[in-house]
TORKOL-4160 file (C-alpha; in steps of 0.2 Angstrom, whole numbers, padded with zeros to 4 digits, m for minus):
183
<pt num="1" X="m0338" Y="m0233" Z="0024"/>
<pt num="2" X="m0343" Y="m0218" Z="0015"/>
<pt num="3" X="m0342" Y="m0204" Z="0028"/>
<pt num="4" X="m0325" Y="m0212" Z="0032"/>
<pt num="5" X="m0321" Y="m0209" Z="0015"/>
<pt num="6" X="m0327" Y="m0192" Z="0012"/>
<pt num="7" X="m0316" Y="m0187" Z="0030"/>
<pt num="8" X="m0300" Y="m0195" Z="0024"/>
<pt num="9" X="m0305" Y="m0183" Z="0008"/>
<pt num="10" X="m0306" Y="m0167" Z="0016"/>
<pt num="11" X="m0289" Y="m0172" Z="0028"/>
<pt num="12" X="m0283" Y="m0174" Z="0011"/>
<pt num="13" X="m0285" Y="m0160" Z="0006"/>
<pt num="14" X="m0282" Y="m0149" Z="0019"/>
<pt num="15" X="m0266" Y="m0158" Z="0019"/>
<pt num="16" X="m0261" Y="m0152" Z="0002"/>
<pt num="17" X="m0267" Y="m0133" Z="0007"/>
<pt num="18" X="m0255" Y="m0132" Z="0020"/>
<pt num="19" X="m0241" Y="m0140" Z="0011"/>
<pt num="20" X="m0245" Y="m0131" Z="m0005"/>
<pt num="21" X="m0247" Y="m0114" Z="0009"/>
<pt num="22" X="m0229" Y="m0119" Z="0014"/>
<pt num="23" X="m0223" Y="m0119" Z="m0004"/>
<pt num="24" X="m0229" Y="m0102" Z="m0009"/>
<pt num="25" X="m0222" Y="m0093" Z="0007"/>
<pt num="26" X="m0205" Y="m0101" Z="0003"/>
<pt num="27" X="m0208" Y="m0097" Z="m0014"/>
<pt num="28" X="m0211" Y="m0077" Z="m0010"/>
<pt num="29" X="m0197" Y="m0078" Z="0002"/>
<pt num="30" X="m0185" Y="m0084" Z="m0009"/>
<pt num="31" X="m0192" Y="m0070" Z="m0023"/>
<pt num="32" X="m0189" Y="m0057" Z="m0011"/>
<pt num="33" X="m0173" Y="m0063" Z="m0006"/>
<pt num="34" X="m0167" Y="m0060" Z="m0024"/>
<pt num="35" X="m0174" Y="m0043" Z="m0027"/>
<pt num="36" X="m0188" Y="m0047" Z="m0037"/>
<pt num="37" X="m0198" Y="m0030" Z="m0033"/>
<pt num="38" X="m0192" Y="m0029" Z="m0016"/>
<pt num="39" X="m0182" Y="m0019" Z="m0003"/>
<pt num="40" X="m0162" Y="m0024" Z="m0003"/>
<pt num="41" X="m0159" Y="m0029" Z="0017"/>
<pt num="42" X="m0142" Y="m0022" Z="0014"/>
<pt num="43" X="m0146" Y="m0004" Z="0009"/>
<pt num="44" X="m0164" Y="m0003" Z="0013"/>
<pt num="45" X="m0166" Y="0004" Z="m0005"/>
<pt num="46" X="m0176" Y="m0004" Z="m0019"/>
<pt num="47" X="m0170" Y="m0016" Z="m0031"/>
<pt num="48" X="m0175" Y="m0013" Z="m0049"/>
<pt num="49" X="m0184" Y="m0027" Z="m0059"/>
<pt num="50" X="m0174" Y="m0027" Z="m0074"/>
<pt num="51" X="m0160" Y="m0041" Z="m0075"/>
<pt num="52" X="m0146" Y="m0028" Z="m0083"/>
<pt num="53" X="m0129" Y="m0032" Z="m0075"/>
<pt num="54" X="m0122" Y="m0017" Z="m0064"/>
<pt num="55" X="m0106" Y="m0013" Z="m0063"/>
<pt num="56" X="m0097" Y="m0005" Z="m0046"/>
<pt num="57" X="m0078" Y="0003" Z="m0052"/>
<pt num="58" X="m0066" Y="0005" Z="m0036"/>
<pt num="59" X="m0055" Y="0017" Z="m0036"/>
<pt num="60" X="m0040" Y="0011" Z="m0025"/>
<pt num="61" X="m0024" Y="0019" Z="m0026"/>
<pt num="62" X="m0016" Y="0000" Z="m0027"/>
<pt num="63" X="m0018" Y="m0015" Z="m0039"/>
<pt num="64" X="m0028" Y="m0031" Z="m0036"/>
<pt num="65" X="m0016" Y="m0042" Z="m0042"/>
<pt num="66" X="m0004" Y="m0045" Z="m0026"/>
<pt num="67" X="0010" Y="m0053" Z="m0033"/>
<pt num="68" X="0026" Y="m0059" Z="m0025"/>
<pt num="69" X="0039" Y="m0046" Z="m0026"/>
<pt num="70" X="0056" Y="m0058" Z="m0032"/>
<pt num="71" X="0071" Y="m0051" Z="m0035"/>
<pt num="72" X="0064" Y="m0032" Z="m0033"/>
<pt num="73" X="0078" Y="m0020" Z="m0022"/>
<pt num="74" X="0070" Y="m0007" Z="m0021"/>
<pt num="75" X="0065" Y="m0006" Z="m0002"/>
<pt num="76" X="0046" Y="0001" Z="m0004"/>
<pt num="77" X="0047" Y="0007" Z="0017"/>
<pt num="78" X="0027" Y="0008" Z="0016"/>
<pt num="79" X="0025" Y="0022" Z="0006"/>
<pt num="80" X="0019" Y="0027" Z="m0011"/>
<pt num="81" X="0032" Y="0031" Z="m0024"/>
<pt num="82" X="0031" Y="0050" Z="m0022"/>
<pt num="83" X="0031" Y="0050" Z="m0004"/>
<pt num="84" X="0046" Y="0037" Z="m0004"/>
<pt num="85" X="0056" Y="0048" Z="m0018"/>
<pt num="86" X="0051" Y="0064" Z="m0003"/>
<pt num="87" X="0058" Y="0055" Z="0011"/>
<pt num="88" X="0075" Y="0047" Z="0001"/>
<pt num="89" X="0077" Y="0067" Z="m0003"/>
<pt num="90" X="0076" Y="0073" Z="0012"/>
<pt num="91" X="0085" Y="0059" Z="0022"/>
<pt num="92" X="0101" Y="0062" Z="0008"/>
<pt num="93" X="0101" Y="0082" Z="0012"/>
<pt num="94" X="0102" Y="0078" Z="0030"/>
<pt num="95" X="0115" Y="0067" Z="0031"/>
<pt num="96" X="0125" Y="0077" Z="0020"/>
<pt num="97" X="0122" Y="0093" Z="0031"/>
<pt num="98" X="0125" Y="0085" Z="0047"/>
<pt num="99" X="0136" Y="0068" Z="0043"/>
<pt num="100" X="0127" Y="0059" Z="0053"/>
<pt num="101" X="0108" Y="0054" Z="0056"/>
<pt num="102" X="0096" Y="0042" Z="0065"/>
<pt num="103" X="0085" Y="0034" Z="0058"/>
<pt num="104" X="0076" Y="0017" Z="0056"/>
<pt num="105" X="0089" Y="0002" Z="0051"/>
<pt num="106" X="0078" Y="m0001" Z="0033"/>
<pt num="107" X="0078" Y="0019" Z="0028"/>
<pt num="108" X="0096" Y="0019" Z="0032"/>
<pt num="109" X="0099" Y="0005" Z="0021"/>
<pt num="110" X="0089" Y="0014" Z="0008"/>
<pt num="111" X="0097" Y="0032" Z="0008"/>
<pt num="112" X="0115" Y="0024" Z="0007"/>
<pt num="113" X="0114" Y="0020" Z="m0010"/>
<pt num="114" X="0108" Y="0040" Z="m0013"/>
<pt num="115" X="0120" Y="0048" Z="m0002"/>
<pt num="116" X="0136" Y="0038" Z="m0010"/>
<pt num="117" X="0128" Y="0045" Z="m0027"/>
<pt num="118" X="0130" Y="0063" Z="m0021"/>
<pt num="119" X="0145" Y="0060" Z="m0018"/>
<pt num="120" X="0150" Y="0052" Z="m0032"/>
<pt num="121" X="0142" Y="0068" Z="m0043"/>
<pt num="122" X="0153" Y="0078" Z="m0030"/>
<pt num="123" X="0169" Y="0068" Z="m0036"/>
<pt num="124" X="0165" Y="0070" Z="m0053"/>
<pt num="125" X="0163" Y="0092" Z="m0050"/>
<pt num="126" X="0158" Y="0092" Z="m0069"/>
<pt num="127" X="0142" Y="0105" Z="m0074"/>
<pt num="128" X="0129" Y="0089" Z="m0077"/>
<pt num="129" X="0135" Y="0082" Z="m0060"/>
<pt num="130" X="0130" Y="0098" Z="m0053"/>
<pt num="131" X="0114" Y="0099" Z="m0060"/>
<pt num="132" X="0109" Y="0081" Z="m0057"/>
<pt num="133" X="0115" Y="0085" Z="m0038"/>
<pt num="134" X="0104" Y="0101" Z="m0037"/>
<pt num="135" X="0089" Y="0091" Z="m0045"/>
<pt num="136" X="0089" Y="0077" Z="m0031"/>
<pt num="137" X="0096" Y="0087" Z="m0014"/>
<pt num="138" X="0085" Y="0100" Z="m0006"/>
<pt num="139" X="0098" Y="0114" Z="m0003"/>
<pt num="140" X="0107" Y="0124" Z="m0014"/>
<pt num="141" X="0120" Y="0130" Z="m0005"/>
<pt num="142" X="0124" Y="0112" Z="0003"/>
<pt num="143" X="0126" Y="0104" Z="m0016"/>
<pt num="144" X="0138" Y="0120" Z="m0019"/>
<pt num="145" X="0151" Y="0115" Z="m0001"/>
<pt num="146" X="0147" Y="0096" Z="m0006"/>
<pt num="147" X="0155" Y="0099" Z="m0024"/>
<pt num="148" X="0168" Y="0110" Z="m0013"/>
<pt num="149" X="0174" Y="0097" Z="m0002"/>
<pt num="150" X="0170" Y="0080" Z="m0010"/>
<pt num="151" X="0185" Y="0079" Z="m0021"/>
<pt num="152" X="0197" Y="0083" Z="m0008"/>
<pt num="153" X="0190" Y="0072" Z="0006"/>
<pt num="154" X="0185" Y="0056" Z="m0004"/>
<pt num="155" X="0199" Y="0055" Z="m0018"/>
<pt num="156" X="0208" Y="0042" Z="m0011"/>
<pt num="157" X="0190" Y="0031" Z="m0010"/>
<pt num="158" X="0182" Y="0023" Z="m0026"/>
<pt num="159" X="0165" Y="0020" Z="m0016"/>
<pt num="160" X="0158" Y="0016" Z="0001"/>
<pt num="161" X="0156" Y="0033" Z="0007"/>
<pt num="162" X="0144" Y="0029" Z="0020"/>
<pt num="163" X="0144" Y="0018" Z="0036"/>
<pt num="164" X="0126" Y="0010" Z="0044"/>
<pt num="165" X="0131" Y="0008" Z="0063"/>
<pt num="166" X="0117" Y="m0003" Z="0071"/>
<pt num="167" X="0107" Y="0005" Z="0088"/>
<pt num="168" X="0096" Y="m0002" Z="0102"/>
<pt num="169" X="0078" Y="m0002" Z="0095"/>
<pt num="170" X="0064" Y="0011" Z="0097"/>
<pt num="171" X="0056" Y="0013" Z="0113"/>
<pt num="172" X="0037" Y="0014" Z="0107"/>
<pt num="173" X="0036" Y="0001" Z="0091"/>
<pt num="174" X="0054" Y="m0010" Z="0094"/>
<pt num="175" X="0058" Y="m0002" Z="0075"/>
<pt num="176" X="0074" Y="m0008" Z="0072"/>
<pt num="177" X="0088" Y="0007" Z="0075"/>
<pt num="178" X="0105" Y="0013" Z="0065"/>
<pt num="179" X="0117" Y="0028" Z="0065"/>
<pt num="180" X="0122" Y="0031" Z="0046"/>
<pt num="181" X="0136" Y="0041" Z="0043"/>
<pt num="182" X="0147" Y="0047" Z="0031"/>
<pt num="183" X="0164" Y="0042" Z="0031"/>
């Protein structure tokens, strides 16, 4: 009975060692997991010991919060507000130079609302009206013949100056296609 004894001792205890073996390599795994001392496994670069809280700033060109836009008009057509304000410019000089463009059914949409207020300054003739028109339309000498013909050609016409004519869609992406025109 002794020596039965003194084995059940010593399987015992080399019970405990191998549980008490599994413990500390869980322990040392888990404290390496957490940086204590150790290499990060996401940038292979140390981790310090000290517990001060680090701060990583973003710079992004747009917000976090992501709100929904209710009741806002203004169609945004995927650009930032400088590049939008660029490509409303431009389309409005165009359509004023040529009469009549083709362009994407959501930009024609956009632009009307420039291109009748042109032609509202137009109406008008006076020296502010001239210098707003200059400020927003690319070309000089196209805001000098708009202020020209404007009041003779729209004085029977209290708004409405332009027309969006919808076309077959764009070959490559589908995009949704329109003629705009002035009237």
């Amino acid at each position: 009975p002794k020596a039965n004894t003194t084995f059940d001792t010593i399987i015992l205890f080399l019970s405990t060692m191998k549980v008490t073996t599994v413990l500390c390599s869980i322990m040392v795994a888990g404290a390496s997991a957490f940086g204590v001392g150790s290499m990060s496994s996401f940038t292979g670069s140390s981790l310090s010991t000290d517990m001060q809280p680090t701060y990583v700033s973003r710079s992004s060109s747009r917000s976090e919060l992501s709100m929904m836009r209710h009741r806002k008009k203004v169609a945004k057509l995927g650009k930032p507000a400088d590049q939008r304000k660029a490509l409303l410019r431009a389309l409005t000089t165009e359509i004023i130079r040529h009469g009549r463009i083709k362009t994407t059914a959501v930009r024609a949409k956009a632009v009307r609302k420039h291109v009748d207020h042109m032609i509202e300054l137009g109406k008008r003739g006076d020296l502010h009206a001239r210098r707003q028109a200059l400020a927003w339309m690319y070309d000089k000498d196209l805001v000098h013949s708009l202020f020209e013909a404007a009041p003779d050609r729209y004085s029977d016409r209290n708004g409405g100056y332009t027309r969006v004519l919808r076309t077959m869609p764009r070959q490559g992406d589908n995009a949704k296609m329109a003629v705009i025109e002035l009237v």
